[in-house]
N, C-alpha and C positions, 0 to 999 in steps of 0.2 A: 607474698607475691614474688615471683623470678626477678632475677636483674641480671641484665647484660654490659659488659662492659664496652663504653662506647669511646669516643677520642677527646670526648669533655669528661671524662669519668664515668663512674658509674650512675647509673637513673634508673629508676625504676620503672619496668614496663608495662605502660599503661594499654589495659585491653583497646579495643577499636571500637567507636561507636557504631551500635548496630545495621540503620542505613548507610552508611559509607562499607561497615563488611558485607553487607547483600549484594550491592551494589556491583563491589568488588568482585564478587564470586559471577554475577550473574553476564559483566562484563568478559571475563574470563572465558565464560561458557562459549558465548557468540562467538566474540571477535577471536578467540586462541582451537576453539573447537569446534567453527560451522551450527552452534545452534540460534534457535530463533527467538528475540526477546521476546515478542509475543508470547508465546511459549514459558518460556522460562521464567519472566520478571511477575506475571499474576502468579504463578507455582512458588515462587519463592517468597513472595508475600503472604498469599496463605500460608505457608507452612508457617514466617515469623510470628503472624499474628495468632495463629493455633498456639504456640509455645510461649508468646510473653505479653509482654504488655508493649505492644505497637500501633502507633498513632495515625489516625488519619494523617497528622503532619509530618510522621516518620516515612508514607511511604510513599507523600508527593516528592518528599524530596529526593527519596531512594529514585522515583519515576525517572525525574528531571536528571539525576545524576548517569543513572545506565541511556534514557532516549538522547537526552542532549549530549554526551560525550561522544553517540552512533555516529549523530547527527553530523556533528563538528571533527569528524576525526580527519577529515583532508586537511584542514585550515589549522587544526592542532597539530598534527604531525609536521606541517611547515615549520609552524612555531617552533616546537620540541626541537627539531632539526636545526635552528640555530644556538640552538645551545648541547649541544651532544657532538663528539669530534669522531663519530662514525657513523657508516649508515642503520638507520632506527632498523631493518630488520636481520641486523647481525644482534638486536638488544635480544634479553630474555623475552619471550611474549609477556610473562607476568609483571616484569618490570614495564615492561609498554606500555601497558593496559594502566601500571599505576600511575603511571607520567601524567598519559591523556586524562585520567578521573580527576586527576591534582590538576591539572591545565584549562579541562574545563572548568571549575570551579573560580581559578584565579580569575580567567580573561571571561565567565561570561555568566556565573554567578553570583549572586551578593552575599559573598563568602570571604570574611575579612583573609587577608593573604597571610597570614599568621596560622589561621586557624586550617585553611583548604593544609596550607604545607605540613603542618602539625598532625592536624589527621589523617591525612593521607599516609605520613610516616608513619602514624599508629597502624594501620591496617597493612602496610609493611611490614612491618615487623612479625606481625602474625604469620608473614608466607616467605621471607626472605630471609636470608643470613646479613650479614651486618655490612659486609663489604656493598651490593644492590642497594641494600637500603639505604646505605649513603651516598650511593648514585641518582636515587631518586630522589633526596632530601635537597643535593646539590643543584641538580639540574631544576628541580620546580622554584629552587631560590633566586635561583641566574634567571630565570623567566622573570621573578619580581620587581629585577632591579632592571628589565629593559622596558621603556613607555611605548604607551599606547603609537604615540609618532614614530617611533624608529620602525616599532612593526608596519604602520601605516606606507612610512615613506619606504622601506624595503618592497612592501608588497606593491605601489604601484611604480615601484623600477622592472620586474616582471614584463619581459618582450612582449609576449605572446598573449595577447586582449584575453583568450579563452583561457588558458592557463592563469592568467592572471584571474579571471573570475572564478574558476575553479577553485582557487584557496581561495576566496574572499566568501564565496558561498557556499564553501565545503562539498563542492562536486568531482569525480575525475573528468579530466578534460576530454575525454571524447565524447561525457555524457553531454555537456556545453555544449560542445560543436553538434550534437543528434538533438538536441533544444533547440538549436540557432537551424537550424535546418529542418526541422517539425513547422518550426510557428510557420517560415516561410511555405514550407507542402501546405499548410492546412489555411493558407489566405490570410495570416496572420505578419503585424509588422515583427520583425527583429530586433526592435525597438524594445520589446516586451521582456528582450529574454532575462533582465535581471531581476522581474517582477516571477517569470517561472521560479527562477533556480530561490531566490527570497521566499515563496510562496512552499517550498519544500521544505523551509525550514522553520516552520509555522507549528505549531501543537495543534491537530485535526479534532474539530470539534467532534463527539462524540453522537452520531447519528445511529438513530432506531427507524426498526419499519413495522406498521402497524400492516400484520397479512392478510390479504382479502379474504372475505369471506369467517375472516376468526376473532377481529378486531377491529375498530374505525380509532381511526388517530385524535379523537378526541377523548375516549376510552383510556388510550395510551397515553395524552399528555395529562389527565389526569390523574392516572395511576402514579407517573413519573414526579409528578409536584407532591404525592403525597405520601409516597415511603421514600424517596428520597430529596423530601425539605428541598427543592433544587427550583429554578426557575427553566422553562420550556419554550422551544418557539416550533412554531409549522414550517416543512419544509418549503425552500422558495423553487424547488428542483424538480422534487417529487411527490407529488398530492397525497403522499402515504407516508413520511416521512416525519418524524419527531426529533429535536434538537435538543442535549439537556446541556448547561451551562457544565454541569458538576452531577458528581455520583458516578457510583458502580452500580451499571445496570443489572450485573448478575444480582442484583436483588432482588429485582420486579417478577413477581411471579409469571406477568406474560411473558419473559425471559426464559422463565425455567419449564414452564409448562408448554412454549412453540407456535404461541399466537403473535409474538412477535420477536425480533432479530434485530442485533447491529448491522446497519449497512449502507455503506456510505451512498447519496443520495444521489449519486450519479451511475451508483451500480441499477438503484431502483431504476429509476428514469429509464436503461437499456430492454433492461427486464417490461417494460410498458410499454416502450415501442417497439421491442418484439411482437407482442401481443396485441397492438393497433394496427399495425400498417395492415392496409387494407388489402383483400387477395383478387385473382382477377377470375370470379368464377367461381363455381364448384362449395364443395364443404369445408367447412373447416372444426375439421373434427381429430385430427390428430398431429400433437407436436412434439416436437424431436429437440431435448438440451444436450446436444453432442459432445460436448466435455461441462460435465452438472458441478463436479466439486467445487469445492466445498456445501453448495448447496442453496445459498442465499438468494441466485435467481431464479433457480430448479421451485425452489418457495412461492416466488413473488408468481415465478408462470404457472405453476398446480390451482393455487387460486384462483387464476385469474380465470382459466381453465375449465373448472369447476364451475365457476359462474355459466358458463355457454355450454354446458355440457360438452365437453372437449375433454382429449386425455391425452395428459404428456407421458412422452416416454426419455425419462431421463441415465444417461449412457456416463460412465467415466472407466477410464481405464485401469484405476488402483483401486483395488478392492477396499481398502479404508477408508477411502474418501468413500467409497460409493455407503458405506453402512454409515458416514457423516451424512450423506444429502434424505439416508432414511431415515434418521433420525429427526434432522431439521424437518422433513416435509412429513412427519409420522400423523397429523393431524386430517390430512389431504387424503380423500380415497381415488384421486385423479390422477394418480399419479403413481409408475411403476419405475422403480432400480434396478438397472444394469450395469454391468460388469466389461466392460469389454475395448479396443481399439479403436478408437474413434474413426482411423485411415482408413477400415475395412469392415465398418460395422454395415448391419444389414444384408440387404441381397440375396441370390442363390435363393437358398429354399429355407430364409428363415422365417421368421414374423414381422419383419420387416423390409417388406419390397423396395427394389427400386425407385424413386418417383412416386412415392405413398404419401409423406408428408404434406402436411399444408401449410405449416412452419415448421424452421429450424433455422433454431441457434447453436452459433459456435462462439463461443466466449475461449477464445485458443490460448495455451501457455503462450505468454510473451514475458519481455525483458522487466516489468512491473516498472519501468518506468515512471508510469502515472500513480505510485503510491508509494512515493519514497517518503512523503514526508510520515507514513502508518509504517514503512516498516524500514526507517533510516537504513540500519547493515544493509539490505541489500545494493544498496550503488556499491560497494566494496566487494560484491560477489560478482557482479555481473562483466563481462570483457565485451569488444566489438563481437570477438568469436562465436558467444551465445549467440546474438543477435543474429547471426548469420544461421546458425543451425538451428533458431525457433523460425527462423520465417518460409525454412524447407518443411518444416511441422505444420507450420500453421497451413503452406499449401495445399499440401497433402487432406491435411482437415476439412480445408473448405472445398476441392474439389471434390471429396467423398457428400461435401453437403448439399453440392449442386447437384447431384446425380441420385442422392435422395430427397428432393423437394420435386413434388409434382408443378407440370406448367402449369402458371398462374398462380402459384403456391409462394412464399415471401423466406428469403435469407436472410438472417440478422447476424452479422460480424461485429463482435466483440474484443476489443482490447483493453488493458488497463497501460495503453503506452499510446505514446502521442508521436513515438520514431517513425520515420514516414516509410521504411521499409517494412515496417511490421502492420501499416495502417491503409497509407494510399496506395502505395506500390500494390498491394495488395489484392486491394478492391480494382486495380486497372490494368493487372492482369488478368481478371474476370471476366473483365468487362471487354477485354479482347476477345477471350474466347469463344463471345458471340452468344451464351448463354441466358445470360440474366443480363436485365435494366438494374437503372440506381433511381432507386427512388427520392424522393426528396426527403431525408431523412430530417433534417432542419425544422422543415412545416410538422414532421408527425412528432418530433422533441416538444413543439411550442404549444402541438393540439395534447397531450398525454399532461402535460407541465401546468401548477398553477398559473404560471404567469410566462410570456413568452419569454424568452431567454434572451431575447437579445444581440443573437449571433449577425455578425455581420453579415452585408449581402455578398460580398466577395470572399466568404473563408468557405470551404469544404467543395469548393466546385472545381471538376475535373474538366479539362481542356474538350471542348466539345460533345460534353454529358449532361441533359438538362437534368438530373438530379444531383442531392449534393448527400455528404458523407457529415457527420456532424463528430465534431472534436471539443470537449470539456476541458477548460483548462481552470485547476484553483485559483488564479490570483482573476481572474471574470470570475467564476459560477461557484465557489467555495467547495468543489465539487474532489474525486479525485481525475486525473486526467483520463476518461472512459474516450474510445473513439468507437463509433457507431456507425456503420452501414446497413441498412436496407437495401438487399436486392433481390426482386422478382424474376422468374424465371419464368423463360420466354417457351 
């Protein structure tokens, strides 16, 4: 074995244990080169578990080390920052990366502080020279020798109420202030807001959906309890919905074969009352998923679809999403993939008229907001700026979707963000332009849903609109944060 000479003498260099090296690489990937741990972190597990002998316990904790370091990186980079005598992004990125893996470990794993520093320095050693490596040994030790209180009473000396929750909940602070001003748009106290930003940083239970028409959810919770040993509950959200405690669902053959899907129980839910709210009139015989990708509602409405002899037409504008949403829905014959602009699809002389539809949904690209706690990195991607140029997208989308829904025909606006620009503002510039009512989307959530939901009577109501808009938030409905309108067009 190599040896290096170090400032205690020589030692010898012990390799890195293999989840803290994954871990390592796959943090790298994200947070230094824009990829997606979703993405990356099951790719990198298959590959370990192809080549050695890796543990189911190897690779929860490989999990917890890359989601929870995403997770915590505002509140750890505080940290780190007081023990570092420059600013953290003149550091190596590599060396960064190592800090925050060594820092979550210390402050929020049961990782004796010996061992997080030690290992952490193993897995150093593997990518750095000696000089880092001893910046990273030093600065994760200076973490050990400061208490929980110093950090405590530092953090609420913090002026600024939202800044100060921001590190406390590992948010950046304009997300806080677009929290704190969501709950308020959507009839909700500001009371709540440290149960949202808390509720982000929660491990999202692991939601299935049994497809209509291919599968009934007790098929699926039985399947679920018996190749993966797991225990199961029924969704409280969505009547098609399966909950497992534990397990990798890529094992279920209705998984591999497209009878059934992950998906969080608040997407079903949308995907339902698209397909309920009632029309005023005429047939309903053809429906429009104006932006289908990835495909898991393009699924749920093919079926549903299928059942009423209806046929969806589902549209996305990146041609690999769209052979994704053929994939997922390949079981369905209800159901055609396109290719194309959502701002400009239809019309003129194609297959798709003007005012043809009897449904149509836009589930628009927004800020994902509402699913930070499924894909932590992204709060660290996202600036006020995007937000501002999804919500010129998202207009653009939903006017193209008024002008293809026939009168009498139903709009369902979809978000996975609870920002009140990308949600209510939204829906009430629509509803200026005289076009389309709101329906009461609340009532058609409570009539689609096992159980009513619960929503108050003063959240989702627009200032002189009797219908109302309905907003999911996780720490009420365990859900991710979907916002949903219904609106009919006049």
């Amino acid at each position: 074995m190599s040896e290096r000479k170090y400032a205690d003498g020589y030692r010898k260099l012990r390799p890195a244990d293999e989840p803290r090296r994954i871990a390592y690489e796959v943090l790298y990937e994200v947070c230094a080169q824009g990829a997606f741990a979703n993405i990356m972190l099951p790719k990198a597990l298959r590959r370990v578990r192809r080549e050695g002998n890796f543990s189911d316990r190897d690779a929860a904790f490989t999990s917890e080390l890359v989601h929870g370091t995403l997770r915590a990186i505002g509140r750890l980079d505080w940290v780190i920052a007081r023990h570092v005598n420059r600013p953290l992004v003149d550091l190596d990125p590599r060396v960064l990366v190592l800090v925050r893996m060594g820092a979550h470990q210390l402050l929020d794993m049961r990782v004796p502080d010996h061992a997080a520093v030690s290992a952490t320095v193993d897995v150093a050693r593997e990518h750095l020279t000696d000089g880092p490596v001893r910046f990273v040994n030093a600065v994760l030790r200076s973490i050990t020798r400061e208490s929980s209180d110093e950090r405590e009473a530092a953090m609420a000396a913090i002026a600024d109420e939202d800044e100060a929750l921001g590190v406390r909940y590992s948010h950046p602070t304009w997300m806080v202030r677009a929290f704190r001003e969501a709950l308020a748009a959507h009839g909700y106290s500001t009371d709540e807001l440290e149960d949202v930003l808390a509720a982000d940083n929660e491990v999202p239970t692991v939601t299935l959906v049994a497809r209509p028409g291919l599968m009934s959810i007790d098929e699926l919770a039985d399947e679920a309890e018996d190749i993966l040993d797991t225990r199961v509950a029924l969704g409280a959200i969505s009547p098609r919905a399966v909950l497992l405690e534990s397990g990798d669902p890529a094992r279920l053959p209705s998984i591999r074969d497209g009878r059934s899907g992950a998906q969080d129980e608040g997407s079903q839910l949308a995907a339902l009352i698209a397909a309920h709210a009632p029309l005023d009139g005429g047939a309903d015989e053809r429906w429009l998923d104006l932006c289908a990708g990835p495909g898991g509602k393009a699924a749920m409405l093919a079926g549903l679809a299928q059942e009423r002899g209806a046929r969806v037409t589902a549209n996305e504008v990146h041609p690999h999403r769209a052979r994704l949403i053929e994939r997922t829905t390949r079981l369905y014959d209800s159901i055609e993939v396109v290719s194309g602009d959502g701002r400009s699809f239809g019309g003129g002389r194609s297959a798709w008229p003007l005012a043809s539809f009897d449904r149509v949904v836009v589930d628009a690209p927004c800020s994902g907001m509402g699913s930070l706690r499924r894909r932590p990195e992204s709060r660290w991607n996202r600036t006020p700026a995007d937000v501002e140029e999804l919500t010129k997208l998202q207009a653009e989308l939903l006017d193209r979707a008024v002008a293809l829904t026939r009168p009498g025909g139903v709009l369902t606006y979809i978000t996975c963000s609870p920002h009140a620009a990308e949600t209510r503002d939204q829906v009430a510039r629509l509803l200026e332009g005289g076009d389309v009512d709101l329906c009461d989307t609340v009532a058609l959530a409570d009539e689609c849903a096992p159980f009513p939901l619960g929503v108050p009577d003063a959240a989702g109501r627009l200032s002189g609109v009797a219908g109302r808009t309905l907003q999911l938030w996780d720490h009420r409905f365990g859900t991710d944060l979907m916002f949903v309108a219904c609106l009919r067009r006049r």
